[in-house]
C-alpha positions as CSV (number, residue, x, y, z in Angstrom):
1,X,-76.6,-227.5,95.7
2,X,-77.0,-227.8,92.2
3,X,-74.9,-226.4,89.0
4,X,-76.4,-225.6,85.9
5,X,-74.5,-225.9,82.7
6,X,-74.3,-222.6,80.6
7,X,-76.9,-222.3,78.2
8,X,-74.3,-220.4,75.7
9,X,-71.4,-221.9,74.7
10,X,-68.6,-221.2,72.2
11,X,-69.2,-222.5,68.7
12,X,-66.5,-225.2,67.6
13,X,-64.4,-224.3,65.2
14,X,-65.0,-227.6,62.4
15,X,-65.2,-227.5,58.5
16,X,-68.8,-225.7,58.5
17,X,-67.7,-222.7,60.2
18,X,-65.2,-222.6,58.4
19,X,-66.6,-222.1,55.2
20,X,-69.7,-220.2,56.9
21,X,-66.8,-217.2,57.9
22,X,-65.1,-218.3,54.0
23,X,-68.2,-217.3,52.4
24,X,-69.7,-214.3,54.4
25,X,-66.2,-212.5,53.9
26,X,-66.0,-213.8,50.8
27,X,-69.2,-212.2,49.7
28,X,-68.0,-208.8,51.3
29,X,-65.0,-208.6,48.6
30,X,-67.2,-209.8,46.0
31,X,-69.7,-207.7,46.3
32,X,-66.7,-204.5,46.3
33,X,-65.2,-206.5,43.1
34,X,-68.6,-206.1,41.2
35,X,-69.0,-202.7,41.3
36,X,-65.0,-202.9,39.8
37,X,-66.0,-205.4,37.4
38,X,-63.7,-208.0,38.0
39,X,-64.1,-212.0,39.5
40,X,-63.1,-213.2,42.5
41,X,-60.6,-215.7,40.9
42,X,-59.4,-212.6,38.6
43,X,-58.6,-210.6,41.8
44,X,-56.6,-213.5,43.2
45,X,-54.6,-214.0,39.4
46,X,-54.4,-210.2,39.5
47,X,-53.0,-209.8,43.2
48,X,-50.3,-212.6,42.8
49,X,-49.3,-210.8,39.8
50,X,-49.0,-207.2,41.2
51,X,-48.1,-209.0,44.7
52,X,-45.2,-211.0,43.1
53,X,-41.3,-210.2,43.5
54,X,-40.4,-210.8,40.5
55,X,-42.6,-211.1,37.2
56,X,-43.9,-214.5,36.0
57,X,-44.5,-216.5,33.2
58,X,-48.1,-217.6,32.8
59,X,-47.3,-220.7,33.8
60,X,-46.0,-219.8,36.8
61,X,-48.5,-217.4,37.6
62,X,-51.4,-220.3,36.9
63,X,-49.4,-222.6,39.1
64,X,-49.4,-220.4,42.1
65,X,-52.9,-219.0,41.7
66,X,-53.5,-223.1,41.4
67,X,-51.8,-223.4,44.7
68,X,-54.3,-221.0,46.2
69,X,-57.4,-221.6,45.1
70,X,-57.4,-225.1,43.4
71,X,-59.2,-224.3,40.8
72,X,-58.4,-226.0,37.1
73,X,-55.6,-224.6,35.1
74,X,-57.5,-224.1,32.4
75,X,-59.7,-221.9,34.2
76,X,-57.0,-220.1,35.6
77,X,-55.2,-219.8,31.8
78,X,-58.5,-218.1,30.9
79,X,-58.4,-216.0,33.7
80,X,-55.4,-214.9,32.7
81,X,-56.3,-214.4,29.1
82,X,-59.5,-212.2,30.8
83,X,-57.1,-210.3,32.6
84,X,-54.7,-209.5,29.3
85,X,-57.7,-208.8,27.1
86,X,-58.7,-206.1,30.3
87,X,-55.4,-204.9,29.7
88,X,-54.6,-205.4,33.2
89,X,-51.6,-207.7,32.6
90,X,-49.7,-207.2,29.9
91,X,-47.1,-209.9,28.4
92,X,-43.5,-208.8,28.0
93,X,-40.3,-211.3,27.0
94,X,-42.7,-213.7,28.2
95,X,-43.8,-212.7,31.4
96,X,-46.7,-211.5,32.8
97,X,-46.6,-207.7,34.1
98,X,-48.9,-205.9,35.9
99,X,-50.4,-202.4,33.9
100,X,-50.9,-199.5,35.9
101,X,-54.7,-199.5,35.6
102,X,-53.5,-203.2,37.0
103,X,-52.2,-201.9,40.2
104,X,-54.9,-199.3,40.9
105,X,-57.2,-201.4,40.9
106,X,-55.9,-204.0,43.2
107,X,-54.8,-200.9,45.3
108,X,-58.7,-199.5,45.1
109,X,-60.1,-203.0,45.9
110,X,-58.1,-203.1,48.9
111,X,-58.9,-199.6,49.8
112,X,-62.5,-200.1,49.4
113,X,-62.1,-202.9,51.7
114,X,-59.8,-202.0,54.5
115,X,-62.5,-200.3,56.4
116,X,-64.9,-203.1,56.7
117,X,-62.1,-205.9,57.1
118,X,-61.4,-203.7,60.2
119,X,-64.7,-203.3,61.1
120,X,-64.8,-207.3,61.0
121,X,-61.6,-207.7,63.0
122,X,-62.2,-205.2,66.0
123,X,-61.8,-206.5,69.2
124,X,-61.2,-209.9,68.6
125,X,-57.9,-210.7,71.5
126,X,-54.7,-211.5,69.9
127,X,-54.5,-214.7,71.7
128,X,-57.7,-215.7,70.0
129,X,-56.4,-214.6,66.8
130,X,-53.3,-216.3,67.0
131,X,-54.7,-219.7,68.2
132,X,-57.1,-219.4,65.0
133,X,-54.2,-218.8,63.0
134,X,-52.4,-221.9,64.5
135,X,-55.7,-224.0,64.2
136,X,-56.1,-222.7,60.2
137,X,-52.5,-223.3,59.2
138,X,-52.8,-227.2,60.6
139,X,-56.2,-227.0,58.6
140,X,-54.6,-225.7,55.2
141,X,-51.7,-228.2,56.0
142,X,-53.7,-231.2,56.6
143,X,-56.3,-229.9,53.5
144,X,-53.7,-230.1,51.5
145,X,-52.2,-233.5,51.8
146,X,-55.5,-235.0,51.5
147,X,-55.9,-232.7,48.1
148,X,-52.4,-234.1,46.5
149,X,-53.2,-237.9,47.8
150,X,-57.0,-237.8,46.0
151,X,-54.9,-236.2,42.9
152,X,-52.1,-238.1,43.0
């Protein structure tokens, strides 16, 4: 008797796929941000603001957007700078505040999104989500030691 290997198997999970499922939900977000006529790297500055506990200065705010995305700080300083002259940050005693036209539209963003991030999440099993979780923080981790020995 004979045994035939499946002919589907799972997809490994390696820097390709990755950046295949980056992409493809980034492009969902964009393509809501668009229509709200803001940039993906302005929705990230934007969020961290509104997200933040406590205000921040724009340096801070640069160096945490920085930690996410690492982008240059000078393009994050002139996203910034975008998002004051949008009147979506405002600077008071030197720190950076969210305006309410600020907050509504992170909050409309993320309304405007909800349904098809849900749509995109359905049914996969929380043991599937939590191993990816695990396998993406080690990712992240390991992404970023290699980042700050290349800078260093």
């Amino acid at each position: 008797m004979t045994t035939t290997a499946s002919t589907t198997t799972a997809p490994v999970a390696d820097a390709r796929a990755l950046a295949l499922a980056h992409y493809a939900a980034r492009g969902v977000l964009e393509h809501v941000l668009a229509r709200h006529g803001i940039t993906f790297q302005q929705q990230i500055a934007l969020r961290t603001a509104v997200t933040a506990d406590a205000p921040r200065t724009p340096d801070d705010l640069v160096t945490q957007v920085r930690g996410s995305l690492k982008a240059d700080p000078a393009d994050i300083r002139a996203t910034v700078d975008e998002l004051l002259a949008k009147r979506l940050l405002v600077v008071d005693g030197g720190h950076l505040h969210p305006t309410d036209a600020g907050r509504e539209l992170i909050a409309a963003v993320g309304a405007e999104t909800a349904p098809v991030t849900a749509r995109i999440w359905v049914g996969i099993p929380a043991e599937d989500l939590a191993a990816a979780g695990r396998v993406l923080a080690l990712v992240t981790e390991r992404a970023n030691a290699e980042l700050a020995a290349l800078t260093a």
